[in-house]
MIPADO-510975 format. One record per residue: x, y, z of N, C-alpha, C, CB in turn; residue in one letter. Coordinates in steps of 0.001 Angstrom, whole numbers, plus 500000, padded with zeros to 6 digits. Glycine has a CB too. Layout:
{{X Y Z} {X Y Z} {X Y Z} {X Y Z} 'A'},
...
END
This chain:
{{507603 434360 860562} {507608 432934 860653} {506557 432452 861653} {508986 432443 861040} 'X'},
{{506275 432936 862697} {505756 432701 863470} {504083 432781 863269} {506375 433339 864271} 'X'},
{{503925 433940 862344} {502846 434224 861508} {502466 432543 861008} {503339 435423 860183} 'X'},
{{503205 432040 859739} {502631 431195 859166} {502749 429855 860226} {503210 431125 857760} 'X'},
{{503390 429376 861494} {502977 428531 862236} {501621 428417 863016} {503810 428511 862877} 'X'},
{{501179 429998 863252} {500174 429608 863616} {498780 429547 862509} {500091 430364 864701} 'X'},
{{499083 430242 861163} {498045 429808 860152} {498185 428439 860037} {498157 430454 858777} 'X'},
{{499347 427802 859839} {499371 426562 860165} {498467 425079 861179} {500324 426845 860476} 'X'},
{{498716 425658 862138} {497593 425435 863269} {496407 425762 863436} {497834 425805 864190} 'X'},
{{495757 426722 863154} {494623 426978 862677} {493792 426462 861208} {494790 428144 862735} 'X'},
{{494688 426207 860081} {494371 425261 859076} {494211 423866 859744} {495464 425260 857975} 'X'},
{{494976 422821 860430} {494944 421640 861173} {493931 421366 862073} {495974 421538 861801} 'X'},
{{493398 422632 862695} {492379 422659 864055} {491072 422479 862610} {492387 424666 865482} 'X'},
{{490993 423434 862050} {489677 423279 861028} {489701 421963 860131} {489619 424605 859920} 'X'},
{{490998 420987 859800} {490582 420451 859014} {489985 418985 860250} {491726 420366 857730} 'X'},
{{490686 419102 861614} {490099 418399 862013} {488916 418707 862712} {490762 417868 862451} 'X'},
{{488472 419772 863048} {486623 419872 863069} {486210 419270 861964} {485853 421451 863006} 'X'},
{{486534 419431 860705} {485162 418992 859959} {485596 417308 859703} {484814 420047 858217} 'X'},
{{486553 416997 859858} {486940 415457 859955} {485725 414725 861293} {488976 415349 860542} 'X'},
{{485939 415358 862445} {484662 415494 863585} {483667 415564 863262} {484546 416435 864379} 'X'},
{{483206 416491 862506} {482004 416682 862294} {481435 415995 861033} {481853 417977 862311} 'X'},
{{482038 415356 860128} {481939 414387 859002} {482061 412908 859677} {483169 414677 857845} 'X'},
{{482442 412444 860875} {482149 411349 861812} {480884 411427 862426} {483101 411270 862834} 'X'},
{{480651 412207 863125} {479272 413072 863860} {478571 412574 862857} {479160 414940 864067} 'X'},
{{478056 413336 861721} {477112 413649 860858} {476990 411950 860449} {477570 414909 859631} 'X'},
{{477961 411316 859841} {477923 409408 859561} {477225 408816 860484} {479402 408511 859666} 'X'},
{{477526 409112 861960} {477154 408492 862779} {475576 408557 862931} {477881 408824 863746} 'X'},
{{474743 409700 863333} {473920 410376 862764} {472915 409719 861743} {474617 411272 862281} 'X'},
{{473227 409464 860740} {472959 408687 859801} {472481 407387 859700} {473729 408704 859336} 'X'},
{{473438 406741 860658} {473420 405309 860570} {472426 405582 862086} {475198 404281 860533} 'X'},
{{472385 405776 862791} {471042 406298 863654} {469735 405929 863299} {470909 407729 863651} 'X'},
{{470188 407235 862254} {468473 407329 861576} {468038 406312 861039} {468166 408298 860441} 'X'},
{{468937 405904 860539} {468463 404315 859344} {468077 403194 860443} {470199 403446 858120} 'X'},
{{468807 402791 861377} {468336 402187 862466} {467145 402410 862705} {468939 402414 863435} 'X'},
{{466731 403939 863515} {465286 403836 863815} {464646 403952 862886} {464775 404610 864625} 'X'},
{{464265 403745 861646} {463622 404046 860384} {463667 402311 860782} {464439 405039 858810} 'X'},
{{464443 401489 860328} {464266 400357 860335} {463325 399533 861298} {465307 400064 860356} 'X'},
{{463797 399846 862630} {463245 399343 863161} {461718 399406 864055} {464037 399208 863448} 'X'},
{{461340 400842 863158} {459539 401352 863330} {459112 400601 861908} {459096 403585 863281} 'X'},
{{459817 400273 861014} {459113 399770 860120} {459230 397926 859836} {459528 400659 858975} 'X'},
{{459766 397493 860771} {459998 396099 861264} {458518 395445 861411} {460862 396106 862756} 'X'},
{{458829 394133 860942} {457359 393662 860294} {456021 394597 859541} {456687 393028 861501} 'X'},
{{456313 394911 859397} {455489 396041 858687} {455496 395589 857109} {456242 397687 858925} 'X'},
{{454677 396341 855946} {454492 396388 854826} {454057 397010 853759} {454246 395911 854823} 'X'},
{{454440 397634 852865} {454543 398828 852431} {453581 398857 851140} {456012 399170 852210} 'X'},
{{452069 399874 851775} {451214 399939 850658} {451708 400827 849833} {449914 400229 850931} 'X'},
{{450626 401283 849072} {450360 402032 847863} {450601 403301 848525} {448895 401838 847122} 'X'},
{{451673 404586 848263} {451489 405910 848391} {449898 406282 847802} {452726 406642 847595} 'X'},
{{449737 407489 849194} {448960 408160 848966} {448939 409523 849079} {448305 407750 849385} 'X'},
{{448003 410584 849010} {448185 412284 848679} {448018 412849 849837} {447123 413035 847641} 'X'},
{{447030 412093 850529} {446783 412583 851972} {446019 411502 852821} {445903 413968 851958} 'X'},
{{446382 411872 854003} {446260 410777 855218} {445045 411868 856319} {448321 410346 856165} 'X'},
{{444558 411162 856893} {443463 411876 857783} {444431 412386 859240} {441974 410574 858230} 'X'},
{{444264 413258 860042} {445107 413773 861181} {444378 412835 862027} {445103 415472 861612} 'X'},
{{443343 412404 862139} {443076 411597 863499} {443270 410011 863349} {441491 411865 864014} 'X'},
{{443830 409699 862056} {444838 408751 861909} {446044 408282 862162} {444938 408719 861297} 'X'},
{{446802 409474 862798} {448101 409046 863559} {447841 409969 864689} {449670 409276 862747} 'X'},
{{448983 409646 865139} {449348 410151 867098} {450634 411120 866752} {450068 408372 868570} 'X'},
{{450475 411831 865815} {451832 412497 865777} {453278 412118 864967} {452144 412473 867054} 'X'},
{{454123 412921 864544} {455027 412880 864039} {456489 412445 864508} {454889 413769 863692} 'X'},
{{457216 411672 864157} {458541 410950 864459} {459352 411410 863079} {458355 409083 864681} 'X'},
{{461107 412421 863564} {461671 412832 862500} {462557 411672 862656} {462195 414293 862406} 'X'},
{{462317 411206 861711} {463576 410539 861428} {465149 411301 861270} {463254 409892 860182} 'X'},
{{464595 411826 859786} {465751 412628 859322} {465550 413827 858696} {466486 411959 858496} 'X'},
{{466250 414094 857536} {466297 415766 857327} {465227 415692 855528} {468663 416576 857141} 'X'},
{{464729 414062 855626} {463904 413917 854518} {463063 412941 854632} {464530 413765 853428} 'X'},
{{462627 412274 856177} {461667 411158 856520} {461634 411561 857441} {461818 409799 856463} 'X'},
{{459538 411465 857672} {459110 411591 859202} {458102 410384 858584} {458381 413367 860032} 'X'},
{{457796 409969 860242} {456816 408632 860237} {455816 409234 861045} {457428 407083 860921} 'X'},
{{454555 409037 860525} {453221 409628 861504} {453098 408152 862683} {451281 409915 860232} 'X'},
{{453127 408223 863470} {453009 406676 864015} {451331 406249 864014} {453712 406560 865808} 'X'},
{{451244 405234 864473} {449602 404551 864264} {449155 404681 865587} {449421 402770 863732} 'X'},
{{447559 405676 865443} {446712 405259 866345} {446232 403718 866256} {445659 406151 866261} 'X'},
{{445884 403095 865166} {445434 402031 864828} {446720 400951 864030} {444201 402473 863987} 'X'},
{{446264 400305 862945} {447119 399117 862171} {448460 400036 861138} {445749 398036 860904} 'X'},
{{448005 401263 860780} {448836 401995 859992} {449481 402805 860377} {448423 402455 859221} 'X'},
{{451177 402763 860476} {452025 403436 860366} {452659 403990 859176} {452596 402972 860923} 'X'},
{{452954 405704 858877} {452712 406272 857337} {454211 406930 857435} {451140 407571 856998} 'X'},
{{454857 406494 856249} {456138 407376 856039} {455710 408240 854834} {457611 406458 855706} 'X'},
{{456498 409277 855465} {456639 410954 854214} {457523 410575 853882} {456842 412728 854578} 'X'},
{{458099 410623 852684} {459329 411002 852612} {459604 412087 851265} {460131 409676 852582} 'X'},
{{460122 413232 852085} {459873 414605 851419} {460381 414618 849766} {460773 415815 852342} 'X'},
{{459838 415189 848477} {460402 415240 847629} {462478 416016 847750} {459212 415917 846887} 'X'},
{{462313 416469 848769} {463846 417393 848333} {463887 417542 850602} {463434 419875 846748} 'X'},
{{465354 417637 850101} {465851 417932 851578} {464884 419181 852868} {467509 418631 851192} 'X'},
{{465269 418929 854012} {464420 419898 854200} {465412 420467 855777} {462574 419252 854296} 'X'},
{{466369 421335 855340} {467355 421028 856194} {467411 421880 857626} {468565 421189 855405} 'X'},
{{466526 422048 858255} {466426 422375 859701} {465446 420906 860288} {465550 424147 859933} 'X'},
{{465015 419621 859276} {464836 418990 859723} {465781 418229 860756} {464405 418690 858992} 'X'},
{{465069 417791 861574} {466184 416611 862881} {464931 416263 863775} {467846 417665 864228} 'X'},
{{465412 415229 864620} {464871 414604 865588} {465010 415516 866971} {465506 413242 865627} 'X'},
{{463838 415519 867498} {463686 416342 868491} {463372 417478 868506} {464420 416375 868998} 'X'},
{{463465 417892 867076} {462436 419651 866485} {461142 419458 866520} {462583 420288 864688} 'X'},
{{460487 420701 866499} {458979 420546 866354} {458142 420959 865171} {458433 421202 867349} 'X'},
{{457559 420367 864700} {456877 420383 863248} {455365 421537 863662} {456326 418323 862645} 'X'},
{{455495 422723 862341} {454607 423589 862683} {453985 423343 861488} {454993 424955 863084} 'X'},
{{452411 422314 861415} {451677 422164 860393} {450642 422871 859921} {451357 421283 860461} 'X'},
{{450217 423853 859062} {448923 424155 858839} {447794 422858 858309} {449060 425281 857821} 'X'},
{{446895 422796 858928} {446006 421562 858232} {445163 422279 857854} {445393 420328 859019} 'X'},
{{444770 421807 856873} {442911 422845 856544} {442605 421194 855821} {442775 425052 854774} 'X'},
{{441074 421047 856506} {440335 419893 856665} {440753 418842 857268} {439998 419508 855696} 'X'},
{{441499 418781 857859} {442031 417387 858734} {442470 416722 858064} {441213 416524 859443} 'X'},
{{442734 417540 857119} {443940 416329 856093} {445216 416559 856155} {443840 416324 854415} 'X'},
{{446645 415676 855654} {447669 416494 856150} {448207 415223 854361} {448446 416424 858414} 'X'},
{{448350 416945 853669} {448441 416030 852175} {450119 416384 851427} {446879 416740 850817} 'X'},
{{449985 415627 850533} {451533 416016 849603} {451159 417407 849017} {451995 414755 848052} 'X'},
{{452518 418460 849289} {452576 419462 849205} {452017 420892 849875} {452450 419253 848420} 'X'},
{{451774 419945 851320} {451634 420962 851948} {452772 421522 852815} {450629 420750 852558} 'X'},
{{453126 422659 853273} {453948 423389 853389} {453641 423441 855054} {453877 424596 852399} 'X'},
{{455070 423116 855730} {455048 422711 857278} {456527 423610 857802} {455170 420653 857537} 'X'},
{{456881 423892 858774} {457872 424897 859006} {458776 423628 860242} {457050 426745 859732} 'X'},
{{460010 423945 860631} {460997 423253 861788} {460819 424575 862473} {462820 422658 861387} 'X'},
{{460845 423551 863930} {461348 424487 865016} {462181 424216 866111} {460413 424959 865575} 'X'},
{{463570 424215 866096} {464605 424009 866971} {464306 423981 868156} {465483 424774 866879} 'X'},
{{464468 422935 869123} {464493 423158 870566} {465154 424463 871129} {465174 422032 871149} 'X'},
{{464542 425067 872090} {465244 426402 872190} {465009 427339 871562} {466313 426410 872020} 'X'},
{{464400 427375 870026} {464810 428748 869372} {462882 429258 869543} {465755 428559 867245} 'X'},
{{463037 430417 869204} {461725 431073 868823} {461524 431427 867200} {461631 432450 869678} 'X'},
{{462441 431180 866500} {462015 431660 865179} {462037 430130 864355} {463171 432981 864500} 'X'},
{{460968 429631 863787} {461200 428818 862427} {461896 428503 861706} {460863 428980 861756} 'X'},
{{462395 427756 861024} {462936 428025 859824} {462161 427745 858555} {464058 427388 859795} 'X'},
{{462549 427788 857209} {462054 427724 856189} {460859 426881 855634} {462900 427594 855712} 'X'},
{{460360 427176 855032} {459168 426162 854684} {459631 424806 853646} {457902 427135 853831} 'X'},
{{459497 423947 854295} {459414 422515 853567} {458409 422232 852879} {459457 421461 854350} 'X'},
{{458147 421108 852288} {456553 420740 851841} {456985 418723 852119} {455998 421476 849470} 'X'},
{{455723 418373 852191} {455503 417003 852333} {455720 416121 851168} {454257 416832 852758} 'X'},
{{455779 414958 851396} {456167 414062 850148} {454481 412912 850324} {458226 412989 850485} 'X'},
{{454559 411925 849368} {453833 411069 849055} {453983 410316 850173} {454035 410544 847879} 'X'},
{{452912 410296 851115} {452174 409342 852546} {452230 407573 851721} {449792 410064 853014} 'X'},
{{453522 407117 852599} {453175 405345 852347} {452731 404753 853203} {454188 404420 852078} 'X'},
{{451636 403991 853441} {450701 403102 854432} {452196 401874 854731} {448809 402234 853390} 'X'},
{{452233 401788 856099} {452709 400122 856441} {452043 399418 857511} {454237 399987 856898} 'X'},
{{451578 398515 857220} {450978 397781 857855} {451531 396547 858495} {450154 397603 857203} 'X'},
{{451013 396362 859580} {451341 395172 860250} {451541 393809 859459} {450338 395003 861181} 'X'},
{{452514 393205 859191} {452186 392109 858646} {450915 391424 859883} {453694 391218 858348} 'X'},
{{450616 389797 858769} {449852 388740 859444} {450476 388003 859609} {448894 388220 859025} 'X'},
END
């Protein structure tokens, strides 16, 4: 008997981790959409393109686990947003890009790297670069 009280308790402890962690993860979410929103506030959304020049932005901002924003050296700020999930993506990882020509185009293949860790994870690839521009 005592057996199934504590499978008992141990079923209850797990169903409320992932109840936790299905709050976490929502929360999370509504985060991201926030700062997604509000880097792209007054802004305006050109024509996707295949590739963007590297000395055109100042670097990468993850949004999420399927949008990064290159931010603007100049008037253009550029969202990726990846064809398919890319799930060691997050905010605060570090993006390991190969460029060949200073271009940084759709379908090129970029790796995550966890704060802390030394190994990579899997290879992602890029999505279609959208220009936003400052409104006037």
């Amino acid at each position: 008997m005592r057996g199934v009280a504590i499978g008992a308790i141990g079923a209850m402890l797990a169903l409320a981790g992932c109840a936790a962690s299905s709050a976490m993860q929502a929360s999370q979410q509504a985060e991201a959409q926030k700062d997604l929103a509000d880097a792209l506030a007054g802004r305006v959304a050109g024509a996707p393109r295949d590739c963007i020049s590297v000395s055109d932005s100042d670097g990468p901002q993850i949004v999420d686990d399927r949008t990064i924003l290159y931010k603007p050296v100049g008037r253009t700020l550029w969202r990726n947003d990846l064809a398919s999930s890319c799930p060691s993506l997050r905010p605060y990882a570090t993006l390991i890009v190969e460029v060949h020509g200073g271009q940084l185009c759709r379908n090129d293949r970029f790796r995550v790297l966890d704060p802390g860790a030394s190994i990579p994870g899997p290879f992602c690839a890029f999505g279609k670069f959208t220009p936003y521009e400052k409104g006037k």
